[in-house]
C-alpha positions as a printed Julia matrix, in Angstrom:
168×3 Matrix{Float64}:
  -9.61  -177.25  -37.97
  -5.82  -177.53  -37.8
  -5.68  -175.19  -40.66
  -7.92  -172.41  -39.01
  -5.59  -172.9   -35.72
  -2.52  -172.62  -37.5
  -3.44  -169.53  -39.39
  -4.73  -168.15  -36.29
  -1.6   -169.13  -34.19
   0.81  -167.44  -37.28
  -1.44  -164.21  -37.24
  -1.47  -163.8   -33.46
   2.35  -164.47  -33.53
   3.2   -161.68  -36.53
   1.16  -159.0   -34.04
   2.98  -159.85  -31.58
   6.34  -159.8   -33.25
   5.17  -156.32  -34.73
   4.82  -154.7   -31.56
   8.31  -156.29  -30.26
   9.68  -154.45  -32.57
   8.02  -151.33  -33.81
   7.88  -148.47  -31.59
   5.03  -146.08  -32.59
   4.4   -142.82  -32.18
   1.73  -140.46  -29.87
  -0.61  -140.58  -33.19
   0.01  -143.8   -34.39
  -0.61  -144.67  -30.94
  -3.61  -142.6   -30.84
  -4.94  -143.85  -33.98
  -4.35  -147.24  -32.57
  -6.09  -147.07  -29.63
  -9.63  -146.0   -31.43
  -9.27  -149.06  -34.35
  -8.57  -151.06  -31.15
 -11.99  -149.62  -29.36
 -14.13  -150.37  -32.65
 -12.72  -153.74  -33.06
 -13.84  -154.8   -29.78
 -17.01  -153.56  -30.03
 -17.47  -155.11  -33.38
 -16.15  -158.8   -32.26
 -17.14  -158.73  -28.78
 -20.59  -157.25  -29.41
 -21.19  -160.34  -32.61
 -19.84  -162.84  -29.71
 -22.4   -161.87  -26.99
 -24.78  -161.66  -29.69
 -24.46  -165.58  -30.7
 -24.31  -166.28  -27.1
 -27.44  -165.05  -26.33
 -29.1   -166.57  -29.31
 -27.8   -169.6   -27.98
 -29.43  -169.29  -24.3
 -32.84  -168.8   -26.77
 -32.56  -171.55  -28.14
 -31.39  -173.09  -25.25
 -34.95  -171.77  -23.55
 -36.25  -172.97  -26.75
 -37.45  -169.26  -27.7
 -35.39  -169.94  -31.03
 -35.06  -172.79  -33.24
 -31.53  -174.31  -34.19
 -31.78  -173.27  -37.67
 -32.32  -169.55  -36.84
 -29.34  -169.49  -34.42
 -26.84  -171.1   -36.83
 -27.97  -168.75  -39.45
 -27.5   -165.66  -36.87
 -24.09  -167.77  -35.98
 -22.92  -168.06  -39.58
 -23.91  -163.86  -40.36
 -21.79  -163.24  -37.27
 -18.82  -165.19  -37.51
 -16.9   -162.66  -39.87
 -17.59  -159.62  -37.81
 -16.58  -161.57  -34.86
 -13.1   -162.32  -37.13
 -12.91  -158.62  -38.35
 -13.16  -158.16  -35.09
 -10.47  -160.07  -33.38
  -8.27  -159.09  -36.79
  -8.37  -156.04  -35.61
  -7.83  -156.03  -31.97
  -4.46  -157.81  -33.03
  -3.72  -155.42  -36.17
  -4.37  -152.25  -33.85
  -2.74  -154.05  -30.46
   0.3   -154.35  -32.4
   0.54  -150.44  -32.67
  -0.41  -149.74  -28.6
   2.95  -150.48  -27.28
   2.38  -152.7   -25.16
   5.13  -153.58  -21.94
   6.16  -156.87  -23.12
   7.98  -157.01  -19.39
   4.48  -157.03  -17.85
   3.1   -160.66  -17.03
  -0.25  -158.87  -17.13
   0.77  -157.78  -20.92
   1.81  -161.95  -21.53
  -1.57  -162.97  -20.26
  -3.58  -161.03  -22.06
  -1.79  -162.22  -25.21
  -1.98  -165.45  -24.43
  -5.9   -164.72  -23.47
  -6.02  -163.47  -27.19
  -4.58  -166.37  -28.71
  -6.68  -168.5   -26.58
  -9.48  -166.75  -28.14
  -8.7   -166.54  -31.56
  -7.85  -170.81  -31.1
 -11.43  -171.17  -29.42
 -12.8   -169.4   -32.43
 -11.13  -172.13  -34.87
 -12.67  -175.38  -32.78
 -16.38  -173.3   -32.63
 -15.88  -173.52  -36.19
 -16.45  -177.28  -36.33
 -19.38  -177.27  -33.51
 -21.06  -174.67  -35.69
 -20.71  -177.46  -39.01
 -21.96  -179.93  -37.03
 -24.86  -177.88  -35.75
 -25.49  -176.28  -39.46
 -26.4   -180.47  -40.99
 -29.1   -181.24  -37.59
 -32.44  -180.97  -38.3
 -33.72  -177.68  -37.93
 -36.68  -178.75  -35.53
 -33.78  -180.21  -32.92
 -34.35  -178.94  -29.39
 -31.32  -179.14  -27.12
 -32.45  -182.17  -25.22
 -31.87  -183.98  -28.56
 -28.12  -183.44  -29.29
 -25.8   -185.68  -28.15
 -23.94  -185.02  -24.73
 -20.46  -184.58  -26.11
 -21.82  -181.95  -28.6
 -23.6   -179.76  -25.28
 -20.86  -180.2   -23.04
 -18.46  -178.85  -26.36
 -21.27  -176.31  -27.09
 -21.09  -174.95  -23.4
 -17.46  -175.71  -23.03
 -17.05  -173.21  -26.24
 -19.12  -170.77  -24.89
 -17.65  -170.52  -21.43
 -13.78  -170.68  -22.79
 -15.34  -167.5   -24.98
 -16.96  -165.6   -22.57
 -14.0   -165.91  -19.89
 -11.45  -164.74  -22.53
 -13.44  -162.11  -24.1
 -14.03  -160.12  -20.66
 -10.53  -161.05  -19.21
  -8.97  -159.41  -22.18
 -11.61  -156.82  -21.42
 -10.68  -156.12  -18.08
  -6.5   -156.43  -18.86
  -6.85  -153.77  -21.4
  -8.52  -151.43  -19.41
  -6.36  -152.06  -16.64
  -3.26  -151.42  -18.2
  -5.16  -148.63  -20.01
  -5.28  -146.6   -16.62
């Protein structure tokens, strides 16, 4: 896991450092702003996707091994996804003197480091038996299961709502 984080730490800090120091034009800028668009509809959407899978299974509506499946099909779009946000973010210009600018980075990293610890609830999930309801998985694995989910959905729609804020 320290691995994933540190990759996703070095690739959040190169976008960053791009757009501290390039200055793009009205069509880059443009161009930008559309890759940034489809990127979050291709992350975001795979994330709410998972999530509701989850509450399925949660209902038990779904078994485990269908959800991690869904989970493991979804997990690169969701990284295409936030790749691209950053890649394309890099090229909107942001204000780097905004604090709303610094919190929706550091909403992004928080993200992208989320996405690195699911990684290991989603291994751990993958080896359980496939007939498992929820009532039989340990405590610590829920409470990091909902503790995931919540730290994704608040991120996800605060970066959301920053964007299209400072968008306006």
């Amino acid at each position: 896991m320290s691995t994933r984080m540190g990759v996703v730490a070095a690739t959040w800090s190169v976008s960053v450092l791009v757009a501290l120091f390039v200055t793009p034009s009205d069509g880059v800028r443009g161009g930008a702003t559309v890759v940034h668009l489809l990127s979050l509809a291709v992350g975001f959407g795979a994330v709410v996707m998972i999530d509701w899978h989850g509450l399925l299974w949660l209902a038990r509506r779904r078994g485990l091994a269908e959800s991690t499946r869904l989970a493991a099909a979804a997990g690169p779009l969701i990284w295409a996804g936030w790749g691209g946000l950053l890649a394309s973010g890099s090229f909107l210009d942001p204000d780097f003197t905004s604090v709303r600018t610094w919190v929706k980075l550091l909403v992004v990293l928080a993200i992208g480091l989320n996405g690195a610890a699911v990684s290991t609830i989603a291994d751990v999930l993958r080896v359980l038996p496939p007939s498992v309801s929820p009532k039989d998985v340990p405590a610590s694995l829920r409470f990091r299961i909902a503790a995931s989910t919540v730290t994704s959905q608040v991120g996800w729609w605060s970066a959301i709502v920053i964007g299209f804020m400072a968008a306006l």
